[in-house]
C-alpha positions in Angstrom: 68.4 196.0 102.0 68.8 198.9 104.5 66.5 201.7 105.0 68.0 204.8 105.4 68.7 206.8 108.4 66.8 209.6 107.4 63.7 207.2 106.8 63.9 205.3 109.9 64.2 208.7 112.1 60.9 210.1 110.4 59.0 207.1 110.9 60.4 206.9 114.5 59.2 210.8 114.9 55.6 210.3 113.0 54.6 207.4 114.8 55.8 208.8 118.2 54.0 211.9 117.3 50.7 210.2 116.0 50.8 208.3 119.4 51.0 210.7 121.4 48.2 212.9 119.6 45.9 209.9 119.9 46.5 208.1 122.8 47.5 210.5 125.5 45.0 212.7 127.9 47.2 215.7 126.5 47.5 214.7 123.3 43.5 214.3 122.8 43.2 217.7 124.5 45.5 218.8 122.1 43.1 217.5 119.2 39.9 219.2 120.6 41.3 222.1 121.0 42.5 222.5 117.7 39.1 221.3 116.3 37.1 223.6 118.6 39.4 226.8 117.6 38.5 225.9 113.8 35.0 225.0 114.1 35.1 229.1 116.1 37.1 230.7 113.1 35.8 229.3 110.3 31.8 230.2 111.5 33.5 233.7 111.8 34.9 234.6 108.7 31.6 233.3 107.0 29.7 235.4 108.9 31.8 237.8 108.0 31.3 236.9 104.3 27.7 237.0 104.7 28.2 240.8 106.6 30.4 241.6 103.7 27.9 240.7 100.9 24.6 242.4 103.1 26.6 245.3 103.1 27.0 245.0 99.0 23.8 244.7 98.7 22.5 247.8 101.0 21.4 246.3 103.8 23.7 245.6 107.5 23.3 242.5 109.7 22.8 243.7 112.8 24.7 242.3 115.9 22.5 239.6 117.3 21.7 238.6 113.6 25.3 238.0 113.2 25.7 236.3 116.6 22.6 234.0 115.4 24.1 233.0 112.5 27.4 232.7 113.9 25.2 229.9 116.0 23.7 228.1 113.5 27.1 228.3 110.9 29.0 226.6 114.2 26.4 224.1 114.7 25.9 223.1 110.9 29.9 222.8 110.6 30.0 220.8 113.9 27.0 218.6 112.6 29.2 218.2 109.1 32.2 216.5 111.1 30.1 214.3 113.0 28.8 212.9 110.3 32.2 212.1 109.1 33.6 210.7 112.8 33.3 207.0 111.7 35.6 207.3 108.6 37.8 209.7 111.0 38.0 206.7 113.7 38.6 204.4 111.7 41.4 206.2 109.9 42.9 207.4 113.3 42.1 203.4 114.0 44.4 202.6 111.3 46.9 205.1 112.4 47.1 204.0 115.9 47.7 200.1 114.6 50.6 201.3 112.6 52.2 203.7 115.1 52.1 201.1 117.6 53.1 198.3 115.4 56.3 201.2 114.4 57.2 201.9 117.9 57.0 197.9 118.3 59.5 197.3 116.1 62.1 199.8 117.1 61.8 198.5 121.0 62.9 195.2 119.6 65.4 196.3 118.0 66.6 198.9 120.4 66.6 195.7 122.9 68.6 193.2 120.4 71.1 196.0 120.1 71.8 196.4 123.3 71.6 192.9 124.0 74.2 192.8 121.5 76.7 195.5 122.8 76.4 193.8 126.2 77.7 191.2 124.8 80.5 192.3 123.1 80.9 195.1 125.8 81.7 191.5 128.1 83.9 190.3 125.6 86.1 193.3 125.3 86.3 193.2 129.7 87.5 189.3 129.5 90.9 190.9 127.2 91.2 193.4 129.9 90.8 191.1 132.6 94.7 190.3 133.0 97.6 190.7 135.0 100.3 193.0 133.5 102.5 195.7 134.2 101.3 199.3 133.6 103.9 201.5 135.0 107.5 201.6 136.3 107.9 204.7 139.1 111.8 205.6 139.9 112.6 207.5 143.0 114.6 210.3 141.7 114.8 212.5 144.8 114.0 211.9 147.7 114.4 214.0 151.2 112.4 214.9 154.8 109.6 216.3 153.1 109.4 215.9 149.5 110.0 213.5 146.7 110.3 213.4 142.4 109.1 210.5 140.7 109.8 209.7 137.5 106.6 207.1 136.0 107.1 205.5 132.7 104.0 203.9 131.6 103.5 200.6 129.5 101.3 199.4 126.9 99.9 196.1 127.1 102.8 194.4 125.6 105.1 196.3 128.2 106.9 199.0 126.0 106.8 202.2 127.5 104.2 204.2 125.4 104.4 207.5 127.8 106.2 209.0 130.6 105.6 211.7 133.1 108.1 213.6 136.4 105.8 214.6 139.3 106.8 216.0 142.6 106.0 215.4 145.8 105.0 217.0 149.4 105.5 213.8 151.5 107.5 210.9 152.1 104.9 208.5 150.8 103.4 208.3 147.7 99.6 206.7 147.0 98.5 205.6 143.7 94.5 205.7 143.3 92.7 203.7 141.4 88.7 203.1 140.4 87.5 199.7 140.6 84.2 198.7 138.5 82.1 195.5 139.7 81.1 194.1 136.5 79.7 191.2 137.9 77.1 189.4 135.4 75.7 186.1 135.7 77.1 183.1 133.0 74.6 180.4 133.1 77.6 178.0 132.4 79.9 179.4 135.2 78.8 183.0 137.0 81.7 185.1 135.5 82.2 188.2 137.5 85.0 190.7 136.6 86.7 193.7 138.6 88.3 196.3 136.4 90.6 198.4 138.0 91.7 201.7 136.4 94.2 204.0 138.1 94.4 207.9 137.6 95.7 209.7 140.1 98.6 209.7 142.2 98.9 212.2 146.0 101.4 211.6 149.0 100.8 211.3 152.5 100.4 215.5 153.0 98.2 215.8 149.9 94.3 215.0 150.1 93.3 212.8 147.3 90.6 215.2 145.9 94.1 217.5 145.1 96.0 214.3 143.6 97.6 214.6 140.1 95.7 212.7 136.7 98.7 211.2 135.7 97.8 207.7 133.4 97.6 208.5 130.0 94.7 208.0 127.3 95.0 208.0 123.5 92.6 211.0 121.7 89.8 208.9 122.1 89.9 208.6 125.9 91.1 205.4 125.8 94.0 203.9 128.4 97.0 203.5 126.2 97.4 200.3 128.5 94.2 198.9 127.2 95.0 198.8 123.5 96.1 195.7 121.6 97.1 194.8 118.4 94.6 193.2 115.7 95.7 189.3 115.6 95.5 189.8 119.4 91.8 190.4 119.3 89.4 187.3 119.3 85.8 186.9 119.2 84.8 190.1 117.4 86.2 192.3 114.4 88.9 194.7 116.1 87.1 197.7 114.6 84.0 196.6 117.2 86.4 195.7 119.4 87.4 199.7 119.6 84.4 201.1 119.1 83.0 199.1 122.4 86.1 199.9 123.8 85.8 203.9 124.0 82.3 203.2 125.0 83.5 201.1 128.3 86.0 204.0 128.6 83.1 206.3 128.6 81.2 204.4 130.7 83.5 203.9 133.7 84.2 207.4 133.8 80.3 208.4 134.9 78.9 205.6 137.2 75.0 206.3 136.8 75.7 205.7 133.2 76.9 202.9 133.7 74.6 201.0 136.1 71.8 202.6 133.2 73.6 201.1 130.6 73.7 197.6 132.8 77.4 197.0 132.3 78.8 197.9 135.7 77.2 197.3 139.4 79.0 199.2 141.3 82.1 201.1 141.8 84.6 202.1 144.9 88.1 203.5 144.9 91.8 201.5 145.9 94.6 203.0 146.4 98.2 201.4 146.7 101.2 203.3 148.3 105.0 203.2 149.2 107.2 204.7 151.5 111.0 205.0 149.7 113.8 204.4 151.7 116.4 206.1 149.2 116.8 208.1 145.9 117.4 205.1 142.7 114.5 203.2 144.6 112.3 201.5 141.5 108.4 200.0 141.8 106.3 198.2 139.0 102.4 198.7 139.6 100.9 195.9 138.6 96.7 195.3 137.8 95.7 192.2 138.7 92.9 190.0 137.6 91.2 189.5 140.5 90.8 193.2 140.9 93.0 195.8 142.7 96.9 196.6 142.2 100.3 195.4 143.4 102.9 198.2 143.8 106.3 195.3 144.0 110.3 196.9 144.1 112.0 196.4 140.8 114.3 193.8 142.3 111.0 191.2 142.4 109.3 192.2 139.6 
């Protein structure tokens, strides 16, 4: 049976809040305060009950009168709650246990989830960790100072799922890629695994903080080259498999979440470049398993 979300997120809130009222310097401030401020304002308004009902019946409490009483009205109501402190302990006793028991129970199984997504998270990097074609560039023009490429760009099975024309200042064009570290420690074997995703492309005369995005991503900000068809999918559900998938794609996009996440150790940039000789000129980039491109002319692909 599954408890609700709703539920699950008030008992999560209440127990945080209970433990932090209770068991924190601020929170117990918090608690004294509040019981100091009605122990002032209830001896108040009865003393202004009692000045209320003088007055009905002819006479007028004077001010130290109703200071005095104010005294006395604190101290009996003060006297009244410490008399009750034991059944208050050990309620707030009680509370504590169950807060912390809560809280207990929601580490464990924040830690077996992520334990689990880890997991998969690995298992979605070993069907990325190939060597395939992702893109076929064509020299289209080509002169002294300036180029046109034309990059169609392949999906895993190497159809050619998008295409983009960019031109060039230059003679030689750089394609730039991040590599992730995801190196994790098998007890069978030590796996480690360098992902490399390219995104940009600049020449020779172009910095590569001014390079053009060029590889395309489906609406979920997934590479279109990292998609695979469902019987192609092994050791999870292929809905999971997606789902961890955009998360990675997520991930690898902002570094410090990723090392907080514990999926990726580090990351550094790699670029790969030609120089044309000639208009009709044709390159397949390549990722390769061991980390890194291959930019290789048509004729050796």
């Amino acid at each position: 049976m599954t408890i609700p979300e709703f539920i699950v997120t008030a008992l999560d809130v209440v127990s945080r809040g209970f433990l932090f009222l209770f068991a924190s310097p601020a929170g117990l401030i918090g608690v004294a305060g509040i019981l100091l401020l009605w122990l002032v304002i209830s001896s108040v308004l009865e003393i202004l009950q009692q000045q209320r009902l003088a007055q009905a019946a002819g006479s007028k409490l004077s001010f130290m009168e109703c200071l005095f009483r104010g005294g006395l009205v604190f101290v009996e109501k003060a006297a009244g709650f410490v008399s009750v402190i034991p059944v208050l302990v050990l309620a707030v006793f009680i509370g504590l246990s169950v807060s912390t028991l809560t809280q207990s129970v929601f580490e464990l199984q924040g830690f077996i989830k992520n334990a689990r997504q880890i997991q998969e998270l690995k298992t979605v990097l070993k069907h990325l960790d190939q060597q395939y074609p992702i893109a076929r560039i064509t020299v289209t023009h080509l002169n002294v100072d300036s180029m046109d490429l034309d990059i169609g760009f392949y999906d895993y099975y190497g159809n050619e799922v998008a295409f983009r024309r960019v031109s060039l200042p230059g003679t030689e064009f750089f394609i730039d890629s991040i590599v992730c570290n995801f190196a994790y420690t098998e007890i069978e074997d030590g796996s480690k695994i360098n992902l490399t995703i390219p995104y940009k492309i600049f020449s020779d005369v172009m910095a590569p903080e001014t390079g053009i995005n060029i590889f395309p991503v489906d609406q979920t900000g997934v590479p279109l080259v990292y998609t695979r068809n469902s019987e192609d999918i092994y050791g999870m559900e292929p809905d999971v498999f997606y789902e961890r998938l955009q998360e990675l794609s997520s991930l690898i996009s902002n570094e410090d979440s990723a090392r907080q996440a514990g999926v990726v150790r580090s990351t550094y940039s790699n670029a790969v470049h030609k120089r044309p000789d000639s208009a009709g000129e044709v390159f397949i980039l390549w990722t390769l398993q061991s980390g890194g491109m291959s930019l290789v002319p048509f004729s050796f692909e």
